[in-house]
Rosetta silent file (secondary structure, phi, psi, omega in degrees, C-alpha in Angstrom):
SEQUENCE: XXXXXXXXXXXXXXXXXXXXXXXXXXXXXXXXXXXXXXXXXXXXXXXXXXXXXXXXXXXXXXXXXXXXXXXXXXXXXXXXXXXXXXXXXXXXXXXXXXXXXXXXXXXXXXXXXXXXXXXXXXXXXXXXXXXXXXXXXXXXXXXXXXXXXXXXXXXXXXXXXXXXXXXXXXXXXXXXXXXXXXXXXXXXXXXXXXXXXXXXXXXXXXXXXXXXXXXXXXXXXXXXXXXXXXXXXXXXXXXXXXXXXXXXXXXXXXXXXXXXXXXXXXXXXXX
SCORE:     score description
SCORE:     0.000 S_00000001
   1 L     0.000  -39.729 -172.526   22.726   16.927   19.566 S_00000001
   2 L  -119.947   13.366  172.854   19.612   18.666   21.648 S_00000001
   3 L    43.228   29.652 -174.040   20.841   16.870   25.181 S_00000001
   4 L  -123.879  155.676 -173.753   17.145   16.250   25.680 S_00000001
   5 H   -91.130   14.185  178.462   15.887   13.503   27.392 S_00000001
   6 H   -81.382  -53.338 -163.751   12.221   13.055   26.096 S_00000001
   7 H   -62.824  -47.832  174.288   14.024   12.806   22.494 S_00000001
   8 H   -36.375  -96.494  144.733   16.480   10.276   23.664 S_00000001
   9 H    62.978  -88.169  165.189   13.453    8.867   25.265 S_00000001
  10 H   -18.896  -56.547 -151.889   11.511    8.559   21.761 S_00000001
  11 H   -82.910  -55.295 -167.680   14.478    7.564   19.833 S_00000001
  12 H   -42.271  -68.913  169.452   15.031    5.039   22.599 S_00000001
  13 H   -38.844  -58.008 -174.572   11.260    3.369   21.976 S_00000001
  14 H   -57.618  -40.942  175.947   11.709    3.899   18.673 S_00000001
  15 H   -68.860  -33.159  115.437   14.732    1.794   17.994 S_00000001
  16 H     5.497  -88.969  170.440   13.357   -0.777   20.457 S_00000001
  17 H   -25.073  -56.705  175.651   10.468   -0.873   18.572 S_00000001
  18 H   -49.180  -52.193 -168.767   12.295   -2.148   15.342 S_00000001
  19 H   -67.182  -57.844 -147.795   13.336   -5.076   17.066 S_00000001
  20 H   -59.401  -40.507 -162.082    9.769   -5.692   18.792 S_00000001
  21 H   -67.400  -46.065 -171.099    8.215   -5.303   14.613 S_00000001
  22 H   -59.104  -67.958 -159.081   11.363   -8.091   13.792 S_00000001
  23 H   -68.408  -22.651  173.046   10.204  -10.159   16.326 S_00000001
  24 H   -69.935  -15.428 -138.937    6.385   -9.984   15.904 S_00000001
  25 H  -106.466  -81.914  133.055    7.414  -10.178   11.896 S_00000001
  26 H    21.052  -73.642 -163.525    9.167  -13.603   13.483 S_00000001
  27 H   -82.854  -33.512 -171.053    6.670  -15.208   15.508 S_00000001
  28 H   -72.643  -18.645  168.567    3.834  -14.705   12.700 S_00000001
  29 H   -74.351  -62.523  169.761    5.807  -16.657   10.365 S_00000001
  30 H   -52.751  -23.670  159.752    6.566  -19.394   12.415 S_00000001
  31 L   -71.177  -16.226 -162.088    2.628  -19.533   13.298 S_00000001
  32 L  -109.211   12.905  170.254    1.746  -20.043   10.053 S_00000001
  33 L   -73.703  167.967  153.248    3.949  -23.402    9.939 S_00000001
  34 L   -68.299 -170.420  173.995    1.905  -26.382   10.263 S_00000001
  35 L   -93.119  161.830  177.063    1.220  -28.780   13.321 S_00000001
  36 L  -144.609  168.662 -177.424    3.997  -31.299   13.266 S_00000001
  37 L   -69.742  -16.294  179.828    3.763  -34.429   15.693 S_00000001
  38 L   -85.658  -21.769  175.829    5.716  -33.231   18.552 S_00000001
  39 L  -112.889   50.255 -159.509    3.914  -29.824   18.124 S_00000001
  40 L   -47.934   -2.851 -168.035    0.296  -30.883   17.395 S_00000001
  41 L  -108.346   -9.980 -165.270   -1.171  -26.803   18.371 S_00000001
  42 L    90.625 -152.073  179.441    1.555  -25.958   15.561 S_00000001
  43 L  -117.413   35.598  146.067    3.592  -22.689   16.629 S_00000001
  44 L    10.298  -65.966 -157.425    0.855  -20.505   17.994 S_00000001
  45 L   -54.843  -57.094  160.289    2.379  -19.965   21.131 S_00000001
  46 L    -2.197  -77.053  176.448    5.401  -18.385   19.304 S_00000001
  47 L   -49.406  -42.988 -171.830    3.187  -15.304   19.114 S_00000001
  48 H  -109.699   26.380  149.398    2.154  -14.442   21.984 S_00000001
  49 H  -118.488   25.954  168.387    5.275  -14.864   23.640 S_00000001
  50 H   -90.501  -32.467 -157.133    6.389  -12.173   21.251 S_00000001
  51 H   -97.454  -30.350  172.253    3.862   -9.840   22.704 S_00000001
  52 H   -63.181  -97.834 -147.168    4.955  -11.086   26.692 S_00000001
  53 H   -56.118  -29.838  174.426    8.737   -9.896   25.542 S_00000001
  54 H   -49.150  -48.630 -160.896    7.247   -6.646   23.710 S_00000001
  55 H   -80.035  -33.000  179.428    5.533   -5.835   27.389 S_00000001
  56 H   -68.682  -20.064  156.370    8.385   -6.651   29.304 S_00000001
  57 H   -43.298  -77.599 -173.856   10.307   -4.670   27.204 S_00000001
  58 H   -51.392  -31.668  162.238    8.675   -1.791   27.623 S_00000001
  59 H   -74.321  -12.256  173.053    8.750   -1.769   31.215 S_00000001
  60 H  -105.254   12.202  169.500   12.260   -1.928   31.711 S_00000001
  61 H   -93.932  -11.766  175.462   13.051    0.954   29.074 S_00000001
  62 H   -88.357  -27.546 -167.358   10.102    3.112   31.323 S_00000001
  63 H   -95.911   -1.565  171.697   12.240    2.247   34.779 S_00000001
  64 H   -90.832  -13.210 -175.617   15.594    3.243   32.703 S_00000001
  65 H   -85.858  -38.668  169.672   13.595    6.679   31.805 S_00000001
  66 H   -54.779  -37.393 -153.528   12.700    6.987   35.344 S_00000001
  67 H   -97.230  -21.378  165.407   15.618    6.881   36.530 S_00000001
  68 H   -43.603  -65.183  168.810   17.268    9.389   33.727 S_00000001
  69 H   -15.206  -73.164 -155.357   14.376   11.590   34.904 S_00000001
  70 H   -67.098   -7.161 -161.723   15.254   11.591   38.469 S_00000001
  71 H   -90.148  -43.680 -143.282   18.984   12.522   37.733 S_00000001
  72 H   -78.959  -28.958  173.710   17.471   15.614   35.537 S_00000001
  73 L   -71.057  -32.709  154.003   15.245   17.055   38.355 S_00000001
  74 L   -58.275  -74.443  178.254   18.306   17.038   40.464 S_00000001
  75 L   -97.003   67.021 -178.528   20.569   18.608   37.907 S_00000001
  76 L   -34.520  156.275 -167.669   18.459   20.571   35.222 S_00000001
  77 L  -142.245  132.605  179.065   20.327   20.299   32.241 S_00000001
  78 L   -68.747  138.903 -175.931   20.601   23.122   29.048 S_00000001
  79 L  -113.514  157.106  164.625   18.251   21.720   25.794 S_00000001
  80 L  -112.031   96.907  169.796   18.556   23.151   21.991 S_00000001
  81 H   -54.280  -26.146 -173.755   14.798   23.202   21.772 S_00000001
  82 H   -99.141    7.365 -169.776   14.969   23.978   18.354 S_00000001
  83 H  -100.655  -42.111  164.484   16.949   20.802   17.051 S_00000001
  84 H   -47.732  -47.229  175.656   14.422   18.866   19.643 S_00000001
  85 H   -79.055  -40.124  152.889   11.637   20.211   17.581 S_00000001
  86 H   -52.530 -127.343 -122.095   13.025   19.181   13.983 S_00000001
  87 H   -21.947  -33.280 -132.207   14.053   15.746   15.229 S_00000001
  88 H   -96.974  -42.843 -172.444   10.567   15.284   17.076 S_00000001
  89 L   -56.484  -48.444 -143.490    8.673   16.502   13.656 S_00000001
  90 H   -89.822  -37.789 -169.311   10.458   13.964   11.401 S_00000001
  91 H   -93.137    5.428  163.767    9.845   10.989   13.886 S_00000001
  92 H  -114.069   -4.536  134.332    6.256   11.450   14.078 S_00000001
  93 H   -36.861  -39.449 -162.806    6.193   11.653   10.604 S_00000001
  94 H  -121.429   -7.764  151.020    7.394    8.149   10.436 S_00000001
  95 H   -60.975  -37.960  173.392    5.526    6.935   13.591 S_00000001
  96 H   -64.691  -29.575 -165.645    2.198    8.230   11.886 S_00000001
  97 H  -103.036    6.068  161.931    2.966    6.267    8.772 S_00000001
  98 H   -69.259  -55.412 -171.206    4.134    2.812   10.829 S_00000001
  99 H   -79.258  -24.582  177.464    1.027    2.837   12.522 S_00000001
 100 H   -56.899  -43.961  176.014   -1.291    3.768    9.549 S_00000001
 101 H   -61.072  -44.930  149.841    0.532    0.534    7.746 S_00000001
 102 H   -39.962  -41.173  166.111   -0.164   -1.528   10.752 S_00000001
 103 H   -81.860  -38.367  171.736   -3.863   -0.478   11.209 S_00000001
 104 H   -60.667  -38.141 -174.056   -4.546   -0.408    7.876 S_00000001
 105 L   -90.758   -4.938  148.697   -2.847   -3.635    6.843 S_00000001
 106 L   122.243  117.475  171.405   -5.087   -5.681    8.961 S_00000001
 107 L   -83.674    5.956 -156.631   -4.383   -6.917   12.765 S_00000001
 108 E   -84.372   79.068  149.380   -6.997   -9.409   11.839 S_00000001
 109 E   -69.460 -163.171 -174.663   -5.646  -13.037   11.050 S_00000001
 110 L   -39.313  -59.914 -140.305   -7.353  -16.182   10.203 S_00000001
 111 L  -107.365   10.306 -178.490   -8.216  -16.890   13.762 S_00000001
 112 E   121.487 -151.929 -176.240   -9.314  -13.065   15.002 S_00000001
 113 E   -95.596  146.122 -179.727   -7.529  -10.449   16.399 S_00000001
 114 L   -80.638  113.854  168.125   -3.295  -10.962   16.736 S_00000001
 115 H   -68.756  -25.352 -178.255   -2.369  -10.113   20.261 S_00000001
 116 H   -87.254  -26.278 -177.379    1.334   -9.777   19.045 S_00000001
 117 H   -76.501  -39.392 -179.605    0.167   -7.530   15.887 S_00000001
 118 H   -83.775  -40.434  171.839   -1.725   -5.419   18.470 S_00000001
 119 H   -54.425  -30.915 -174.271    1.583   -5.093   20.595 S_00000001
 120 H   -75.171  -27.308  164.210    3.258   -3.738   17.430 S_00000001
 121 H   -40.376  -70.487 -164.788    0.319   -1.471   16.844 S_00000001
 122 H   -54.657  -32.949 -164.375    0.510   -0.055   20.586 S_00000001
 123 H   -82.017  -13.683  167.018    4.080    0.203   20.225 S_00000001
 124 H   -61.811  -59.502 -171.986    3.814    2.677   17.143 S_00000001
 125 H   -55.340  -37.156  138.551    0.769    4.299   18.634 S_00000001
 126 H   -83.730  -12.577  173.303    3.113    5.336   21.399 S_00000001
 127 H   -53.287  -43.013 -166.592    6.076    5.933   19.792 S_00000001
 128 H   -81.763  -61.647 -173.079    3.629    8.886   18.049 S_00000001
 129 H   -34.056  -54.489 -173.898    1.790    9.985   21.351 S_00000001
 130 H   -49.412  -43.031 -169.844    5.706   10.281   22.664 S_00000001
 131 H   -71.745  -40.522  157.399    6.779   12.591   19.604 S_00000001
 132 H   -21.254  -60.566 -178.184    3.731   14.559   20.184 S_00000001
 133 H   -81.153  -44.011  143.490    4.524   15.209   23.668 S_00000001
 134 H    -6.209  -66.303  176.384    8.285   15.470   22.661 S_00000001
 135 H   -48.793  -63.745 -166.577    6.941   18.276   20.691 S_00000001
 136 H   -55.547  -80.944  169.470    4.778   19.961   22.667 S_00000001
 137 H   -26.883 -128.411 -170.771    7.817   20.049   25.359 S_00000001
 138 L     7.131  -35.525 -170.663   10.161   22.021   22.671 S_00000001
 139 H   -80.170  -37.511 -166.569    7.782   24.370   22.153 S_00000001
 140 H   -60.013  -72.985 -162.360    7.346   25.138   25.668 S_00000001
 141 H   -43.351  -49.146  166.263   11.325   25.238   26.572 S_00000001
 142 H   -26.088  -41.246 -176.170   11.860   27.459   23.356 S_00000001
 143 H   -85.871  -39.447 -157.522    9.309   30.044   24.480 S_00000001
 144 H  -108.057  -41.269 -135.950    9.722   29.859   28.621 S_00000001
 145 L    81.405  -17.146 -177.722   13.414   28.131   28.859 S_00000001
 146 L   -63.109  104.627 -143.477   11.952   26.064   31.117 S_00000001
 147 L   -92.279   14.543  175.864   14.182   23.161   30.405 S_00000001
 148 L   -92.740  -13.765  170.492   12.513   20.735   33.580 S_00000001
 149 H   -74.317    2.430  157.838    9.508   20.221   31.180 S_00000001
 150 H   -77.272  -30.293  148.036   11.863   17.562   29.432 S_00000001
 151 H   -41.193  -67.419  175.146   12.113   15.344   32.278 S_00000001
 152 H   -43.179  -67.377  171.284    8.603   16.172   33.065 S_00000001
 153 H   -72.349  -13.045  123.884    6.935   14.976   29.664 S_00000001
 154 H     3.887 -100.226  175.083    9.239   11.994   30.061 S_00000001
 155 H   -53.677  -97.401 -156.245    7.610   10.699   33.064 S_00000001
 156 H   -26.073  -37.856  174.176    4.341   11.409   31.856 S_00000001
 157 H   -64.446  -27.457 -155.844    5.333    9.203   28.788 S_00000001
 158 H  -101.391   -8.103  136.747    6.314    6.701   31.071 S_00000001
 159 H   -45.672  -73.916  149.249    3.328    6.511   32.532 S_00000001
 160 H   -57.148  -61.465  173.653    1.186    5.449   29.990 S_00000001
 161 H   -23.892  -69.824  164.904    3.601    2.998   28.811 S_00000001
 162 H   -43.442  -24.975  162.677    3.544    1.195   31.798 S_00000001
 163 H   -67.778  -60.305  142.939    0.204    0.904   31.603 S_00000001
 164 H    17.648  -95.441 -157.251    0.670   -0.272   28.213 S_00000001
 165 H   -91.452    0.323 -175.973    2.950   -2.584   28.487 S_00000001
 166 H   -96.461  -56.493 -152.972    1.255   -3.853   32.429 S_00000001
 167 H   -51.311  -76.330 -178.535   -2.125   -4.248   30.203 S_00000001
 168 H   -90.816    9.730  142.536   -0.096   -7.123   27.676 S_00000001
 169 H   -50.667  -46.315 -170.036    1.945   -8.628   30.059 S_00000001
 170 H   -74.003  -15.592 -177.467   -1.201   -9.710   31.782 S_00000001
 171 H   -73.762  -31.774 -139.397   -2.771  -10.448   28.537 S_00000001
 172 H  -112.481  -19.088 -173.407    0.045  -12.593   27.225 S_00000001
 173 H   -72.970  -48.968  178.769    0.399  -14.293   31.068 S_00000001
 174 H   -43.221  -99.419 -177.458   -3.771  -15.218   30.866 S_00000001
 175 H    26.784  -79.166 -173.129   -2.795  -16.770   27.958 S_00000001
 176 L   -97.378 -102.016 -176.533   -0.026  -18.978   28.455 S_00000001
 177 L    -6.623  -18.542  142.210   -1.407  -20.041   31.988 S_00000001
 178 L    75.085   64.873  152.779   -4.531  -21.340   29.583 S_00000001
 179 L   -72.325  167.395  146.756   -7.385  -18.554   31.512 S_00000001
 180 L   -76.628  130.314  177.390  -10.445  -18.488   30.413 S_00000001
 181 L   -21.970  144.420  164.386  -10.846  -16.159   27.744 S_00000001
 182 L  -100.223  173.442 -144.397  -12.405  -12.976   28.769 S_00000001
 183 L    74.345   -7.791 -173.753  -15.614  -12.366   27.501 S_00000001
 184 L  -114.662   88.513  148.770  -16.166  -15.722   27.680 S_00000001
 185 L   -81.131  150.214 -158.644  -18.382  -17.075   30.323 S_00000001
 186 H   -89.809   -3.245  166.957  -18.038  -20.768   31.325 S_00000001
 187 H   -62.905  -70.565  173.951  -21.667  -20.906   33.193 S_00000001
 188 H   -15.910  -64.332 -167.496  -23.021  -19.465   30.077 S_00000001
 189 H   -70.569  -23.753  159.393  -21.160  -21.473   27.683 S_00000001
 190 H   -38.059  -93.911 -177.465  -22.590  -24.462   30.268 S_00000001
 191 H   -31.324  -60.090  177.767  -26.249  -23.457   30.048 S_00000001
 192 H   -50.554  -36.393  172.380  -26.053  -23.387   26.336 S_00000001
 193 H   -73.965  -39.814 -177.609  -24.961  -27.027   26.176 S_00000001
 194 H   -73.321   -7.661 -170.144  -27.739  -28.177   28.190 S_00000001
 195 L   -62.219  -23.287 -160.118  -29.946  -26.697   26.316 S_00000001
 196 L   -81.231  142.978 -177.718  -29.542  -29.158   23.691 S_00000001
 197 L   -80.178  166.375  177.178  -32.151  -31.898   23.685 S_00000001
 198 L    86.427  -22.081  157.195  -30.791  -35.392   24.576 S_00000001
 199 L   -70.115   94.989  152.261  -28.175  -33.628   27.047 S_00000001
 200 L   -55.806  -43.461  170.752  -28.555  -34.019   30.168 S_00000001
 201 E  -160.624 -178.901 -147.084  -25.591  -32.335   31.655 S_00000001
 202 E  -168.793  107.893 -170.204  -22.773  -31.291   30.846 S_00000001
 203 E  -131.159  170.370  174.084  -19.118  -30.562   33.488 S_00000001
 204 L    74.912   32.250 -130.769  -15.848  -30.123   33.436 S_00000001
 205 L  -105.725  146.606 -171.474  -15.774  -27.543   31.217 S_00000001
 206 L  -148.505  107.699 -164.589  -12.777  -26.399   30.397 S_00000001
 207 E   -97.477  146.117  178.909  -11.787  -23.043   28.026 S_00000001
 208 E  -169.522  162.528  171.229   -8.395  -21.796   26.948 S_00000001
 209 E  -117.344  134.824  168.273   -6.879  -19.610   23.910 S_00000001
 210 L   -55.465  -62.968 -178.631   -4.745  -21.265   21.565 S_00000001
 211 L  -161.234 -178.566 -173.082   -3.239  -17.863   20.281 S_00000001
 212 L   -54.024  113.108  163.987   -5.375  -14.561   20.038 S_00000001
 213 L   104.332   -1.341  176.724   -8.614  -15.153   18.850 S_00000001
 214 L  -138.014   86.841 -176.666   -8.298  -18.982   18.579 S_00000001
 215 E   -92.481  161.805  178.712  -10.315  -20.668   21.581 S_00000001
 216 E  -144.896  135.770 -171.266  -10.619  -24.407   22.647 S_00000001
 217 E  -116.970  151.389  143.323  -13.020  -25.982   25.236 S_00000001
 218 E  -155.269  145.064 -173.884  -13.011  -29.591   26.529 S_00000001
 219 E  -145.130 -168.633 -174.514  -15.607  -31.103   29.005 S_00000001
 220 E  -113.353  157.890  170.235  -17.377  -34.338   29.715 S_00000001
 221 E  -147.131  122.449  152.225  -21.170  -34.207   28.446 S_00000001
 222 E   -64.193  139.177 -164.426  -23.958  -36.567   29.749 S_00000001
 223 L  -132.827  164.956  175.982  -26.421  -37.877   26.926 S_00000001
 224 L   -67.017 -175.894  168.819  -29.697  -39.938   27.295 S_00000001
 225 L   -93.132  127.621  164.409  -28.705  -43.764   26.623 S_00000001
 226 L  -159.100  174.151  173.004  -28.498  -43.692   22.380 S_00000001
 227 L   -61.959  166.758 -177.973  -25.966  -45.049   19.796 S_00000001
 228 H   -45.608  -68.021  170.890  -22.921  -43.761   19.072 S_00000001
 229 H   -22.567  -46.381 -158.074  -24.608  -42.054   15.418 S_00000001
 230 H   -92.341  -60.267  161.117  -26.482  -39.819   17.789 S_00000001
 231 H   -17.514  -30.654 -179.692  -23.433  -38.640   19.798 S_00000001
 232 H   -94.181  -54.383 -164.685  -22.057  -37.160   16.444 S_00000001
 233 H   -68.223   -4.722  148.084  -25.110  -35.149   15.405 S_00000001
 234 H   -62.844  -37.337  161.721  -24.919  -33.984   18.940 S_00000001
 235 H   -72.078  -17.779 -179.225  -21.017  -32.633   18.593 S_00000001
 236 H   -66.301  -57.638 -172.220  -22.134  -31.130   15.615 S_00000001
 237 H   -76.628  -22.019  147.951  -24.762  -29.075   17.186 S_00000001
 238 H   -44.444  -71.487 -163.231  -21.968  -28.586   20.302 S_00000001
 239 H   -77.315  -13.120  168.402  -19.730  -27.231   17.927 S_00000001
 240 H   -80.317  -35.981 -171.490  -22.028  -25.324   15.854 S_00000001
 241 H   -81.556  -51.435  166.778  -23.659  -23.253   19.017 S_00000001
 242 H   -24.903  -63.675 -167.228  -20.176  -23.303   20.570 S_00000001
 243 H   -74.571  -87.060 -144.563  -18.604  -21.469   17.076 S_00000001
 244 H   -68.542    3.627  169.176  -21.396  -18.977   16.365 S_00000001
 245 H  -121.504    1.923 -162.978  -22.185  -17.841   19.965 S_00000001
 246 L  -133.376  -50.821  168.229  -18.839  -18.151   21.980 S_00000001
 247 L   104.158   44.128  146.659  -16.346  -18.016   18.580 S_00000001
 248 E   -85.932  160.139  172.966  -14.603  -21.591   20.105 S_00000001
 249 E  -131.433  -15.631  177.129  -13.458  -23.556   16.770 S_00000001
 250 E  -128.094  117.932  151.794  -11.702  -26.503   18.779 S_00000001
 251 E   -99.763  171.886  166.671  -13.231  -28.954   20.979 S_00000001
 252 E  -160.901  107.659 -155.875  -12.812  -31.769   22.839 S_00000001
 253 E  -113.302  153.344  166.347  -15.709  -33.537   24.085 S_00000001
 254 E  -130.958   92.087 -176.894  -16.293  -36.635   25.978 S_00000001
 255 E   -78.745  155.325 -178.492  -19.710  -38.378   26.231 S_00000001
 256 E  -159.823  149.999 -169.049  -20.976  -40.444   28.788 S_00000001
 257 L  -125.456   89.274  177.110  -24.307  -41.859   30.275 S_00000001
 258 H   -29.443  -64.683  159.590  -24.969  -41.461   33.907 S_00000001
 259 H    38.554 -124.896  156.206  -27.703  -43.679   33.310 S_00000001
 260 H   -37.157  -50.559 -174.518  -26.190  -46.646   31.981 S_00000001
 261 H   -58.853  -57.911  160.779  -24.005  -46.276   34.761 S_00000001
 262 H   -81.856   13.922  152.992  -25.778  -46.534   37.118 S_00000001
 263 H   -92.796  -15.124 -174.100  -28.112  -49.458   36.190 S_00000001
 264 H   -71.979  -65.760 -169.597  -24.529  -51.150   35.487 S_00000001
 265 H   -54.668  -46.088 -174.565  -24.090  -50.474   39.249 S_00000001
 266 H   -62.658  -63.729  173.053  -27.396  -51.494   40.658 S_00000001
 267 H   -51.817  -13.398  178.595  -27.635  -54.820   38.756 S_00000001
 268 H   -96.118  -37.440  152.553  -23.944  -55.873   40.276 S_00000001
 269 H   -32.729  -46.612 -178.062  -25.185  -54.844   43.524 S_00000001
 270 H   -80.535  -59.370  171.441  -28.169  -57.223   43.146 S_00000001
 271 L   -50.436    0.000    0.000  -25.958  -60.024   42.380 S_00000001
C-alpha cells in the first residue's frame, strides 16, 4: 500500500515478534513442569533457548533489511507518506501497549529475572522505537519528498537491533556453555567460604546458571578433622552466605580433610 520499506520493515518485526511471544509463552510453560528422572534440572533450559532463537532471529531479519536497503539506495523508489504515517501511528499504538503488558506484568519469576521474558520485552521495545522512527521518516518524505530517508531509517533500525539481538545471543550462549554468571566473582565467592571457621580451604569452585536468575556452584571444601554433624551445620552456613550474598540457591559441595589425609599417608609410609 505505501511501498515503504521501513513499514515493511516494522510490520516484518512485528509479525516475527508474535511468533518469538508464542515461543517464549512456550518455553515458560514447559519450565514450570517438574524435574522428572531423566531431566533432574526440570525444563529450564527450554527458556533460554527461546531467547538464543529470538536473537538469532533478529539478526537474520536485520541482514534481509540490509539487503532491501541496498537495492533502495540504488533505485529510490516513490512512498505514499501519508498511508506510511497512519499505518506507523496504529502500530505503535499496539507496540506501546505490548510492552506496557510485558513490563508491567512482571519479567520477574520465581528464580529472578527471565532472560526469555526480557527477549520478548526488547522485542516490543523495538518494534516501538522502529514505529517511531517509521514515523518520523513519513513526516520527513511528506514535507521534503525525500523518499531515501526510508531506506535510511531502516538501516539505522537495523543497527540497534543487531546490537540487540548480538547482546542475547551472547547472553543465551554464556548460558548454555555453563559461564560463570556475570556479576558473580568466583575469587570472591572463594574468600567468603574460607572465611568460615573450621574451613580451611576451599577449590574447585565451580558456578553456572540454571536458567536466568537461578545459579548453582559445586566445589570441594577442606574442613578441620570433625564428625560428619559438623559438616552439615557447615553447608548450612555455605548455603546461607552463598544465597544472601551471591543469590546461588543450588549447591553441591564435597568435604574433605587434607589432614586426615595426610597422617593416613605418613603412617603407611612408616610401615
Amino acid at each position: 500500500m505505501t511501498n515503504s520499506l521501513a513499514l515493511v520493515s516494522d510490520a516484518g518485526h512485528m509479525l516475527t515478534h508474535l511468533f518469538a511471544l508464542l515461543v517464549s509463552l512456550f518455553a515458560l510453560f514447559f519450565a514450570s513442569r517438574p524435574p522428572t528422572e531423566r531431566k533432574t534440572y526440570g525444563f529450564y533450559r527450554l527458556e533460554i533457548l527461546a531467547a538464543l532463537f529470538n536473537g538469532i532471529t533478529l539478526f537474520m531479519i536485520s541482514v534481509w533489511i540490509f539487503y532491501e536497503a541496498y537495492h533502495r539506495f540504488v533505485h529510490p523508489e516513490t512512498i505514499s507518506s501519508g498511508k506510511m504515517f497512519i499505518v506507523a501511528c496504529i502500530g505503535l499504538v499496539a507496540n506501546l501497549v505490548c510492552a506496557y503488558i510485558l513490563k508491567g506484568g512482571g519479567h520477574e519469576h520465581e528464580h529472578g529475572h527471565s532472560l526469555n521474558v526480557r527477549a520478548a520485552f526488547l522485542h516490543m521495545l523495538g518494534d516501538t522505537l522502529s514505529s517511531v522512527g517509521v514515523i518520523a521518516g513519513a513526516v520527513i518524505i511528506y514535507y521534503t519528498n525525500w523518499v531515501i530517508v526510508d531506506p535510511i531509517v531502516s538501516v539505522m533500525l537495523c543497527v540497534l537491533i543487531l546490537i540487540w539481538s548480538y547482546k542475547l545471543t551472547m547472553e543465551s550462549v554464556d548460558i548454555l556453555l555453563e559461564a560463570t554468571p556475570k556479576g558473580i566473582n568466583i575469587d570472591e565467592v572463594t574468600a567468603s567460604i574460607k572465611q568460615i571457621s573450621g574451613i580451611d580451604d576451599a577449590h574447585d569452585i565451580h558456578i553456572w546458571t540454571i536458567t536466568s536468575g537461578m545459579f548453582a556452584m559445586s566445589g570441594h571444601i577442606d574442613t578441620k578433622d570433625m564428625l560428619i554433624s559438623e559438616t552439615t551445620m557447615l553447608s548450612k552456613e555455605i548455603n546461607r552466605i552463598l544465597g544472601e550474598k551471591f543469590k546461588i540457591g543450588h549447591t553441591v559441595i564435597q568435604f574433605g580433610c587434607e589432614c586426615k589425609v595426610n597422617n593416613t599417608h605418613n603412617e603407611h609410609n612408616h610401615t
